[in-house]
PQR file of N, CA, C, O and H, with PARSE charges and radii, in Angstrom:
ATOM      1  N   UNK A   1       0.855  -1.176   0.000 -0.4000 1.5000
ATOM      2  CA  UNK A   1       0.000   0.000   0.000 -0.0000 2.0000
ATOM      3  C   UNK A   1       0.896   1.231   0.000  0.5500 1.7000
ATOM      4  O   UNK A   1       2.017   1.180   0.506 -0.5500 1.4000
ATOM      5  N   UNK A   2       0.329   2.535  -0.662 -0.4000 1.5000
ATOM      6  CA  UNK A   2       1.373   3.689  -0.930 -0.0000 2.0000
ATOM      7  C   UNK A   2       1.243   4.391   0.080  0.5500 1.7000
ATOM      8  O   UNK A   2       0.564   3.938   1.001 -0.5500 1.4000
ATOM      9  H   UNK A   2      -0.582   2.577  -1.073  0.4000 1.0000
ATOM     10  N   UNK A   3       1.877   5.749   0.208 -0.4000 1.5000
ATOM     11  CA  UNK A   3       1.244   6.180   1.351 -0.0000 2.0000
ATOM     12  C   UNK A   3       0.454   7.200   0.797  0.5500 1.7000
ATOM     13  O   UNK A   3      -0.374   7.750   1.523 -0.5500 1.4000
ATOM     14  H   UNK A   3       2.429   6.117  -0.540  0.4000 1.0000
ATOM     15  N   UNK A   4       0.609   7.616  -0.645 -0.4000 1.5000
ATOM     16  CA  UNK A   4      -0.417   8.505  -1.354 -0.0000 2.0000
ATOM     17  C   UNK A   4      -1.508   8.109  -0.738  0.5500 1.7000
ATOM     18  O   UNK A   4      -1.834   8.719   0.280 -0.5500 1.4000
ATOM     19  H   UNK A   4       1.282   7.169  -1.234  0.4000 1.0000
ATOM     20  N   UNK A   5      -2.224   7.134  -1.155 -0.4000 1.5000
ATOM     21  CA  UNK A   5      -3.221   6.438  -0.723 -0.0000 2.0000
ATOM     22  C   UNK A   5      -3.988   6.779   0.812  0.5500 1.7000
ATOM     23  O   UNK A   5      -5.196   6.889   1.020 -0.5500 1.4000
ATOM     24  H   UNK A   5      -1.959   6.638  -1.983  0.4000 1.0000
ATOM     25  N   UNK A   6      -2.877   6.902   1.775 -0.4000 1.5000
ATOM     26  CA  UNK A   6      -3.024   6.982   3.031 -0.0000 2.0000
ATOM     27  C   UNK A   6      -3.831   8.488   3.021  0.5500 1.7000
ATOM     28  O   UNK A   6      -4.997   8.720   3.343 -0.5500 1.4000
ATOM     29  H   UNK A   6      -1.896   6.813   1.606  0.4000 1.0000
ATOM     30  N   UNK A   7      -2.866   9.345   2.573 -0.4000 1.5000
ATOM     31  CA  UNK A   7      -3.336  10.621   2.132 -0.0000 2.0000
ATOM     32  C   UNK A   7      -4.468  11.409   2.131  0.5500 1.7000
ATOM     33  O   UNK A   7      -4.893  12.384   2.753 -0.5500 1.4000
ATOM     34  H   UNK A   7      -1.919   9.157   2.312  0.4000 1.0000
ATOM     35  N   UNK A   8      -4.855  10.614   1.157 -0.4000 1.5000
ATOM     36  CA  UNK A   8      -6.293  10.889   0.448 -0.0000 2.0000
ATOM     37  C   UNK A   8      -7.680  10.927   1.291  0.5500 1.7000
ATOM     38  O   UNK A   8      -8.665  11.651   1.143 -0.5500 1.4000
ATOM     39  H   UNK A   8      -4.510   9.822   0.652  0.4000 1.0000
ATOM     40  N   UNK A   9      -7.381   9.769   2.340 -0.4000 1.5000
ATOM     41  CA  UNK A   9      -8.388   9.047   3.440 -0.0000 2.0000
ATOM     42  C   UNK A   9      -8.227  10.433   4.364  0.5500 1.7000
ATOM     43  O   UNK A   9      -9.246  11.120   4.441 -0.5500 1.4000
ATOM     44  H   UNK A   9      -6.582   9.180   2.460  0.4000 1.0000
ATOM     45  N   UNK A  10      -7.375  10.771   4.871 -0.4000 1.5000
ATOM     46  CA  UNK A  10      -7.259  11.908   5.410 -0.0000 2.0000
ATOM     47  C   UNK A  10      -8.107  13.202   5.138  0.5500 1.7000
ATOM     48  O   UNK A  10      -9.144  13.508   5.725 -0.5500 1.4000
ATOM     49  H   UNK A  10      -6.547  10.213   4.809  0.4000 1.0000
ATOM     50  N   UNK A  11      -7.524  13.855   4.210 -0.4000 1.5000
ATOM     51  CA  UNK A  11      -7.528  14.678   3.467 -0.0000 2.0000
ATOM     52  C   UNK A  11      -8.914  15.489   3.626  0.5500 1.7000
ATOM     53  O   UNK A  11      -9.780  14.720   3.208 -0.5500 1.4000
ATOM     54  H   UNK A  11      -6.681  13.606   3.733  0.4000 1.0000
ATOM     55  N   UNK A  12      -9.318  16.300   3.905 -0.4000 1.5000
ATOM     56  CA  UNK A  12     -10.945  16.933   4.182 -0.0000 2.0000
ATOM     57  C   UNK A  12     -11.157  17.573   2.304  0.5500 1.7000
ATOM     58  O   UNK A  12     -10.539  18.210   1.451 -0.5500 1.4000
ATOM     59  H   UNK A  12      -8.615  16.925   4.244  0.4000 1.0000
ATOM     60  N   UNK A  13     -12.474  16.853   2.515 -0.4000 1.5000
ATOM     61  CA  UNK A  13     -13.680  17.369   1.074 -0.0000 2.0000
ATOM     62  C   UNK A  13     -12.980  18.718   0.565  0.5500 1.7000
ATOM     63  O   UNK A  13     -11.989  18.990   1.242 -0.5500 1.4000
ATOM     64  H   UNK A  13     -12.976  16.335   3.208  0.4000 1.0000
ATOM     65  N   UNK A  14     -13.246  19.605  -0.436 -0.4000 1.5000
ATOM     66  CA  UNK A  14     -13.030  20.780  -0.972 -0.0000 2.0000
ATOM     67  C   UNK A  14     -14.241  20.984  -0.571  0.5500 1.7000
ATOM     68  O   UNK A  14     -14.993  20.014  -0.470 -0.5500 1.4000
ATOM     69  H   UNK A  14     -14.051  19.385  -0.986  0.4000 1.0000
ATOM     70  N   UNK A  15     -14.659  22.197  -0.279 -0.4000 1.5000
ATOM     71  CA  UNK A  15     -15.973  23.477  -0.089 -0.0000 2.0000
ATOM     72  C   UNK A  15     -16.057  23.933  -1.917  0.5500 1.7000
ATOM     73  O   UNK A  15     -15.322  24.407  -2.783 -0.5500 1.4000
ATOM     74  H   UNK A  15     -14.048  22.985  -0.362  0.4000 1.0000
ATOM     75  N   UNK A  16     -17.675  23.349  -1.736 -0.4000 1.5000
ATOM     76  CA  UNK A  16     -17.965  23.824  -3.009 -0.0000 2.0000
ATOM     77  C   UNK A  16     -18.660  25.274  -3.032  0.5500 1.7000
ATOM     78  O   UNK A  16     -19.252  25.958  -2.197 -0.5500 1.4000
ATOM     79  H   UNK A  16     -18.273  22.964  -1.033  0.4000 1.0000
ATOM     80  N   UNK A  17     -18.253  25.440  -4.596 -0.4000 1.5000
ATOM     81  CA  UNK A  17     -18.729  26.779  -5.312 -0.0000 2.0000
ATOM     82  C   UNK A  17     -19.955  26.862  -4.892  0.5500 1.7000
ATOM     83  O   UNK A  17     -20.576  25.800  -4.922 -0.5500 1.4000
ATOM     84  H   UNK A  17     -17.772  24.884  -5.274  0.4000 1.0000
ATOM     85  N   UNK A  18     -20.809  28.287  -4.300 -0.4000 1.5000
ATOM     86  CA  UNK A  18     -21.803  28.651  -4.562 -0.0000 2.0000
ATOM     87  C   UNK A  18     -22.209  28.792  -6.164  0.5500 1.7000
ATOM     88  O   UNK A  18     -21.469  29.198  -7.060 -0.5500 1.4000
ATOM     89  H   UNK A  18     -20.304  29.150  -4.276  0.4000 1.0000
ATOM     90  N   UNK A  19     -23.797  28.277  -6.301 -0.4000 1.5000
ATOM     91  CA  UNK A  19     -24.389  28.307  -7.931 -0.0000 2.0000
ATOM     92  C   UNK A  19     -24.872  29.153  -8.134  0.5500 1.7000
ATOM     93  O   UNK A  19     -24.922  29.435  -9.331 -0.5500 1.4000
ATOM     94  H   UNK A  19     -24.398  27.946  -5.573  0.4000 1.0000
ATOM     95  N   UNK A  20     -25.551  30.129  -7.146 -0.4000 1.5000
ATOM     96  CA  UNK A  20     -26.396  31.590  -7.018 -0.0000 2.0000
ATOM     97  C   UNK A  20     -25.640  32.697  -6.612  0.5500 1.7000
ATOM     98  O   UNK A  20     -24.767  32.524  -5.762 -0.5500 1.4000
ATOM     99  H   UNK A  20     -25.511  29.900  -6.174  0.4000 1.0000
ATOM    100  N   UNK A  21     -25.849  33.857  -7.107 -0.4000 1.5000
ATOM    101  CA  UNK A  21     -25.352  35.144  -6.399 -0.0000 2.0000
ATOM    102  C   UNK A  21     -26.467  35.351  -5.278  0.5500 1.7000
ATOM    103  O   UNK A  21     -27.381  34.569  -5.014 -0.5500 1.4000
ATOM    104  H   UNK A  21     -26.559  33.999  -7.797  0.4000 1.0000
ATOM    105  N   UNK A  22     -26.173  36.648  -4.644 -0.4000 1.5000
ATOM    106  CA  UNK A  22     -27.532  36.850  -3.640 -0.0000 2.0000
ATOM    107  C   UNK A  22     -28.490  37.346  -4.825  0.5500 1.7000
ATOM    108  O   UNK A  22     -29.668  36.991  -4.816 -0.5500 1.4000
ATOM    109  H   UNK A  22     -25.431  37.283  -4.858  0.4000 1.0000
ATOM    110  N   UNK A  23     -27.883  38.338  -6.060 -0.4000 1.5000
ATOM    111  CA  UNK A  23     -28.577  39.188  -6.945 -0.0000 2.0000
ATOM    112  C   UNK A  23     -29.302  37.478  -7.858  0.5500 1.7000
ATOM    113  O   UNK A  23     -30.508  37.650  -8.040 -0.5500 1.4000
ATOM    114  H   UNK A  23     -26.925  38.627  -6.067  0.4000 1.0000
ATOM    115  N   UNK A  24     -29.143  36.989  -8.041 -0.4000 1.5000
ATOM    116  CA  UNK A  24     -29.739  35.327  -8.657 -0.0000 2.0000
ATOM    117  C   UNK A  24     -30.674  35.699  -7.477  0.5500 1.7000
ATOM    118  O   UNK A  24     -31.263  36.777  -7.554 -0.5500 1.4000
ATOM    119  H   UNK A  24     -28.164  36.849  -7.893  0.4000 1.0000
ATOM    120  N   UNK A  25     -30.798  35.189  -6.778 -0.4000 1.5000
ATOM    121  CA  UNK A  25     -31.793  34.994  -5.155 -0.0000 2.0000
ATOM    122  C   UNK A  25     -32.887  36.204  -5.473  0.5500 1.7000
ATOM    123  O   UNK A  25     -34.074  36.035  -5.195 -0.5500 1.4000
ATOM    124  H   UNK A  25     -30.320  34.313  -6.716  0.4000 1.0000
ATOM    125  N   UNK A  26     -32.409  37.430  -6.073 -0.4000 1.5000
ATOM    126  CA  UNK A  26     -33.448  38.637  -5.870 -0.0000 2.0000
ATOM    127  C   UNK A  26     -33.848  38.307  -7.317  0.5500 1.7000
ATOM    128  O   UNK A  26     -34.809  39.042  -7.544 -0.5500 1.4000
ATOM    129  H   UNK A  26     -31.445  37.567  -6.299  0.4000 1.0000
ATOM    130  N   UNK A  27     -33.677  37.819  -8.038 -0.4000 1.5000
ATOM    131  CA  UNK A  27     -34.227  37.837  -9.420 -0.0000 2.0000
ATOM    132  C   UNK A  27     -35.567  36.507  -9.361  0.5500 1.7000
ATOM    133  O   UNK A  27     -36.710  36.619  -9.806 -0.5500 1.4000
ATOM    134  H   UNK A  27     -32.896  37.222  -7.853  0.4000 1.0000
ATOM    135  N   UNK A  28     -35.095  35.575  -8.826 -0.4000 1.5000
ATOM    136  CA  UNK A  28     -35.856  33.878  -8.669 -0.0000 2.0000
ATOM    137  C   UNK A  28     -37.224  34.576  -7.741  0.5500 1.7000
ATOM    138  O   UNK A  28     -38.345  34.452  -8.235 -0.5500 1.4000
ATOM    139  H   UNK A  28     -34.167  35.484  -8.465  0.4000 1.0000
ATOM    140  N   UNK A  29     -37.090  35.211  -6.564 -0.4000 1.5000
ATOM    141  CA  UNK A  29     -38.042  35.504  -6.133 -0.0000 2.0000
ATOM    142  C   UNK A  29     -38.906  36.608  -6.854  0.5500 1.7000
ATOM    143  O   UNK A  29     -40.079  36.475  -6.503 -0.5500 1.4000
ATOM    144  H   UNK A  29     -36.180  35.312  -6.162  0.4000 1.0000
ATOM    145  N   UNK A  30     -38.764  37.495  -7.607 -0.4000 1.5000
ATOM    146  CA  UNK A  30     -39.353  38.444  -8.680 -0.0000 2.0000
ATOM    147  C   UNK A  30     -39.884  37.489  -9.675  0.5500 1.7000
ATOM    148  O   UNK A  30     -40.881  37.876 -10.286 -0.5500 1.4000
ATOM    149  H   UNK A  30     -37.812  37.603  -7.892  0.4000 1.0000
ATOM    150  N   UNK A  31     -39.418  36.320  -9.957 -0.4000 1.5000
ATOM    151  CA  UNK A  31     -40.239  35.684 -11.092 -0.0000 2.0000
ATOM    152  C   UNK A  31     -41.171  34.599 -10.449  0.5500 1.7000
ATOM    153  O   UNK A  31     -42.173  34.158 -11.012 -0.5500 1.4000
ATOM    154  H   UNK A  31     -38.609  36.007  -9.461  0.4000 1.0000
ATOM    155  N   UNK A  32     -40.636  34.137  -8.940 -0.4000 1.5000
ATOM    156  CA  UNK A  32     -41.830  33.862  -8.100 -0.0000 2.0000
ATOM    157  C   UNK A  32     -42.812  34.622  -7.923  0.5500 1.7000
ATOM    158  O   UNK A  32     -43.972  34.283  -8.157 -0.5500 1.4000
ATOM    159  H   UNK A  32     -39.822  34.495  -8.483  0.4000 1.0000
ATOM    160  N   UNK A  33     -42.484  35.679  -7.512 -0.4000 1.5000
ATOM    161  CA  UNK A  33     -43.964  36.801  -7.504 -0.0000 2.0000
ATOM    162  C   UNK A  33     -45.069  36.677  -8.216  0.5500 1.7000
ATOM    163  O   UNK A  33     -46.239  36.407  -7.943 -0.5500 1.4000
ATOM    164  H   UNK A  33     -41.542  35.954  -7.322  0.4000 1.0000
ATOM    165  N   UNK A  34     -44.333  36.988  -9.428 -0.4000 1.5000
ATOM    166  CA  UNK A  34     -44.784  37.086 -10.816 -0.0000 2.0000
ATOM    167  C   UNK A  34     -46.084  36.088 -11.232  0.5500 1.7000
ATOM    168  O   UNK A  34     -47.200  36.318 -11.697 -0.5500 1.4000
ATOM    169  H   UNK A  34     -43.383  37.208  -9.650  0.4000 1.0000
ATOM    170  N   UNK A  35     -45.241  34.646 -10.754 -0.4000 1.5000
ATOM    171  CA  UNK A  35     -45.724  33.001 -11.206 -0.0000 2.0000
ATOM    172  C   UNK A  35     -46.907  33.069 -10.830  0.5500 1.7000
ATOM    173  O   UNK A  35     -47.904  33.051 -11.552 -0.5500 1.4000
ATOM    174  H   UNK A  35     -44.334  34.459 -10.377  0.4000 1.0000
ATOM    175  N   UNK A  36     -46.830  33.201  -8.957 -0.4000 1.5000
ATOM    176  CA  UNK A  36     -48.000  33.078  -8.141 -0.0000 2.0000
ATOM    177  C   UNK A  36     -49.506  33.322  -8.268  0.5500 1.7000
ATOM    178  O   UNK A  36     -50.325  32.419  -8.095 -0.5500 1.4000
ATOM    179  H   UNK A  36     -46.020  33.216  -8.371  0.4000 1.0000
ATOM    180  N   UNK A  37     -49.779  34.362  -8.522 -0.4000 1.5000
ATOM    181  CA  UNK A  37     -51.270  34.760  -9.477 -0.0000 2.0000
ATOM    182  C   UNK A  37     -51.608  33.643 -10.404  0.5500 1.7000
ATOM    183  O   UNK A  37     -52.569  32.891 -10.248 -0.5500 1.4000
ATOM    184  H   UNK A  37     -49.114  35.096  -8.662  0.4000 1.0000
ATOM    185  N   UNK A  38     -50.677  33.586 -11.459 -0.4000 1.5000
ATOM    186  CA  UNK A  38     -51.117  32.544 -12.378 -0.0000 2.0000
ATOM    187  C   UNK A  38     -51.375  30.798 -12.003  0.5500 1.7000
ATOM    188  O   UNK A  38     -51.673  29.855 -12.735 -0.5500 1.4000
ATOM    189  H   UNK A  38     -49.895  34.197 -11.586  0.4000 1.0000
ATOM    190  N   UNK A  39     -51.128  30.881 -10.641 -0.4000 1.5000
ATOM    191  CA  UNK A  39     -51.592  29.095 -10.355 -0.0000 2.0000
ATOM    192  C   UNK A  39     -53.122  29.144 -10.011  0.5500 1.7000
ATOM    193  O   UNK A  39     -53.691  30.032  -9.376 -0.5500 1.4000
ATOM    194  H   UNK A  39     -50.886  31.648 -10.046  0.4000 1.0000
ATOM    195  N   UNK A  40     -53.732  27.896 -10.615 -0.4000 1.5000
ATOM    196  CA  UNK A  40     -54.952  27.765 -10.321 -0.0000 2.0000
ATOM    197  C   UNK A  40     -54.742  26.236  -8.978  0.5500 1.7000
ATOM    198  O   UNK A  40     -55.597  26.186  -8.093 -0.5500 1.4000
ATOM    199  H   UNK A  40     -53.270  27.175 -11.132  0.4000 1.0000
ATOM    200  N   UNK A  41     -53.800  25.332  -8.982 -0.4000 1.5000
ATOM    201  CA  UNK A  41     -53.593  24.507  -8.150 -0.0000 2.0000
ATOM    202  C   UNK A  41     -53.113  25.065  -7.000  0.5500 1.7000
ATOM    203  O   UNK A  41     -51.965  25.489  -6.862 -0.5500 1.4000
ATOM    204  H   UNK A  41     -53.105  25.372  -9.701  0.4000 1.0000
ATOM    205  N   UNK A  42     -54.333  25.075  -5.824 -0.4000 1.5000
ATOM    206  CA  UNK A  42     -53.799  25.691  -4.388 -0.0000 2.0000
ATOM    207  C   UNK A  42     -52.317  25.372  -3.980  0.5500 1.7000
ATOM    208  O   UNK A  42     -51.261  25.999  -3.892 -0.5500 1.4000
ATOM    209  H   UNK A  42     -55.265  24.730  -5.936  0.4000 1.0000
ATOM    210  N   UNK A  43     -52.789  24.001  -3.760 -0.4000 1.5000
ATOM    211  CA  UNK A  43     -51.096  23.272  -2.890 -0.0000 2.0000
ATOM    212  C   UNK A  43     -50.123  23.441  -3.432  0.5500 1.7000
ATOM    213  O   UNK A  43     -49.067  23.253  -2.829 -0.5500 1.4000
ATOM    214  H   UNK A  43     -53.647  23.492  -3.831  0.4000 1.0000
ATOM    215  N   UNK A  44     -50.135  23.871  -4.809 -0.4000 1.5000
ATOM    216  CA  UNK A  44     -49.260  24.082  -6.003 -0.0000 2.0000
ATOM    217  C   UNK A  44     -48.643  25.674  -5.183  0.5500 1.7000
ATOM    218  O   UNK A  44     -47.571  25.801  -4.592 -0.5500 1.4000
ATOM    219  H   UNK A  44     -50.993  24.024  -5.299  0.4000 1.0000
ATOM    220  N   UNK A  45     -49.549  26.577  -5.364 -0.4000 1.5000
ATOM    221  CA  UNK A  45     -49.806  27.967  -4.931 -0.0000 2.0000
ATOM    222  C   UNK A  45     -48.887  27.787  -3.596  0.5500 1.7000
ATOM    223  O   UNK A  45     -47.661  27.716  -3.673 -0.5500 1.4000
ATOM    224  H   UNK A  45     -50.420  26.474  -5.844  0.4000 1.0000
ATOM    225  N   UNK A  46     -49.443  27.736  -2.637 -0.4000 1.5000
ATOM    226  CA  UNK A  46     -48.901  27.320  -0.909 -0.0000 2.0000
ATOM    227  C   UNK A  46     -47.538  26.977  -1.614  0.5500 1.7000
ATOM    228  O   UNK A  46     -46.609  27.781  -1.530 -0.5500 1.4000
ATOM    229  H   UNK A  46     -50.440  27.794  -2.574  0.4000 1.0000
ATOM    230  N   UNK A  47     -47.402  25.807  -2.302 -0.4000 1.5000
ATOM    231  CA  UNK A  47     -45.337  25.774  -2.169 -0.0000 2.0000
ATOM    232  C   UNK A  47     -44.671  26.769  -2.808  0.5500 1.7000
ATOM    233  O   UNK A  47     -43.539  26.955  -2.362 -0.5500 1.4000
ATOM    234  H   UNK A  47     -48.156  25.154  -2.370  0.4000 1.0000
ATOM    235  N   UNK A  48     -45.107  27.686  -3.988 -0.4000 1.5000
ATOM    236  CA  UNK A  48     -44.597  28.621  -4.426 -0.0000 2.0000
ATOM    237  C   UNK A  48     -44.680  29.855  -3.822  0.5500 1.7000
ATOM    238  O   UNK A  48     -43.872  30.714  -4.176 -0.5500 1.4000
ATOM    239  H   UNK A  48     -46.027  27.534  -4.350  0.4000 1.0000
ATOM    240  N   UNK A  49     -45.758  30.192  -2.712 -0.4000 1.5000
ATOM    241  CA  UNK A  49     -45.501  31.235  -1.591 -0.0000 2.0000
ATOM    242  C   UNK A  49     -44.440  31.084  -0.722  0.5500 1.7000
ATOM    243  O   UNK A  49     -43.572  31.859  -0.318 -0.5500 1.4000
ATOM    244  H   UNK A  49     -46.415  29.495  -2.425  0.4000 1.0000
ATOM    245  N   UNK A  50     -44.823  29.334  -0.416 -0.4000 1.5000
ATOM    246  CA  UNK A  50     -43.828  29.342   1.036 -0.0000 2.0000
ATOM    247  C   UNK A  50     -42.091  29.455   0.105  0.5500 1.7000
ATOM    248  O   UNK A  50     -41.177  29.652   0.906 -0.5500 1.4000
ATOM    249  H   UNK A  50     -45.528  28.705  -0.744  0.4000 1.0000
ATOM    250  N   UNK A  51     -41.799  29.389  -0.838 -0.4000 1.5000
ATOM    251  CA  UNK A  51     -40.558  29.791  -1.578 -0.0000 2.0000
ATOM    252  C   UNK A  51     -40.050  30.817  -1.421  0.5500 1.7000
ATOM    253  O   UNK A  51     -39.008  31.072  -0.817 -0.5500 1.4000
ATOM    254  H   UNK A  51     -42.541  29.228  -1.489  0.4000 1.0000
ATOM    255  N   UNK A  52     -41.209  31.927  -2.304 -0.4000 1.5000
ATOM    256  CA  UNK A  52     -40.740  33.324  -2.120 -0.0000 2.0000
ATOM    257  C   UNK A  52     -41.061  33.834  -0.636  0.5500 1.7000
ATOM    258  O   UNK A  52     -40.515  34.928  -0.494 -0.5500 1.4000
ATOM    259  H   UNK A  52     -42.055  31.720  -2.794  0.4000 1.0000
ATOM    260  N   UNK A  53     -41.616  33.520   0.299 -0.4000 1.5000
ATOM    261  CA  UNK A  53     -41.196  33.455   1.726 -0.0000 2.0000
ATOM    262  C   UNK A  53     -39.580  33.190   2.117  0.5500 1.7000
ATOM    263  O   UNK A  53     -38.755  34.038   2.458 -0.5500 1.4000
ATOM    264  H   UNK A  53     -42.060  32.631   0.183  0.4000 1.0000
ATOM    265  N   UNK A  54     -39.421  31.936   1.979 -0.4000 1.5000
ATOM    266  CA  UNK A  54     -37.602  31.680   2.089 -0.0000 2.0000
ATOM    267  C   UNK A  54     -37.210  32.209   1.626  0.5500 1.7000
ATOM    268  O   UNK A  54     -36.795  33.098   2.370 -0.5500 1.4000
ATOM    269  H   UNK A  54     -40.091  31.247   1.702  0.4000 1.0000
ATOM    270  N   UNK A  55     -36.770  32.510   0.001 -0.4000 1.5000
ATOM    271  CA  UNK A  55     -36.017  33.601  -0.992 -0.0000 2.0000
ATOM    272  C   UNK A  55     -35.604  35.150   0.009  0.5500 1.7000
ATOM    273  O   UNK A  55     -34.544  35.711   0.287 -0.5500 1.4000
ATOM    274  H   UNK A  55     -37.108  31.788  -0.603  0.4000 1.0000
ATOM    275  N   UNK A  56     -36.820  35.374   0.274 -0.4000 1.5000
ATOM    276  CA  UNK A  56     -36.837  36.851   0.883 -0.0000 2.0000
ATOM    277  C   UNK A  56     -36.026  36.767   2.319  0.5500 1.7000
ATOM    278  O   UNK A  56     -35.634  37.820   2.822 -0.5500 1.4000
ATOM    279  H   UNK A  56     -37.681  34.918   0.048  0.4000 1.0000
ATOM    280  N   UNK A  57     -35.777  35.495   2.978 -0.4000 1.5000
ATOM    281  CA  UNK A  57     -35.458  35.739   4.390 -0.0000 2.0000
ATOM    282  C   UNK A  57     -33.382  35.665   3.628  0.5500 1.7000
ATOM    283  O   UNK A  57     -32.491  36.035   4.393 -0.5500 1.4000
ATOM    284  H   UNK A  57     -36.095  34.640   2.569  0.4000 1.0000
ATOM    285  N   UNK A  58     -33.101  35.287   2.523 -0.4000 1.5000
ATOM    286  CA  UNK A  58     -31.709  35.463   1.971 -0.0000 2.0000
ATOM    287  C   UNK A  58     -31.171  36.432   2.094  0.5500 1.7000
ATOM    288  O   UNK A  58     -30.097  36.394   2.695 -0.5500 1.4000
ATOM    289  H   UNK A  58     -33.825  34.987   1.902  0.4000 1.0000
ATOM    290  N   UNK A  59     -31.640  37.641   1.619 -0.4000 1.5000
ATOM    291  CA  UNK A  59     -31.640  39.216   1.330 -0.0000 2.0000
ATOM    292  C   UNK A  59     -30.985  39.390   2.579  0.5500 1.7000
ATOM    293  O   UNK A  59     -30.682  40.519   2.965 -0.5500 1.4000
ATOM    294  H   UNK A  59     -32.512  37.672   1.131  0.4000 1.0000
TER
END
């Protein structure tokens, strides 16, 4: 066995890239806004509020 090997087991994960800016975050909830009116499926409705609810607590 190498000791590369040994290494590796050690070694802590890399911290990944954020995929969103905060300005992404203020745009997703503006087109949530937007969406909301147009659902006729309540429960549908309720998860796309409770979204732009979270979105907004980012800011």
């Amino acid at each position: 066995m190498s000791q590369d090997s040994g290494n590796r087991e050690t070694s802590q994960p890399h911290r990944s890239r954020a995929v969103f800016s905060l300005e992404d975050f203020a745009l997703i909830k503006e087109a949530v806004r937007h969406y909301i009116p147009q659902l006729t499926d309540d429960s549908l409705a309720l998860k796309y509020s409770n979204l732009y609810h979270r979105l907004g607590r980012i800011d």
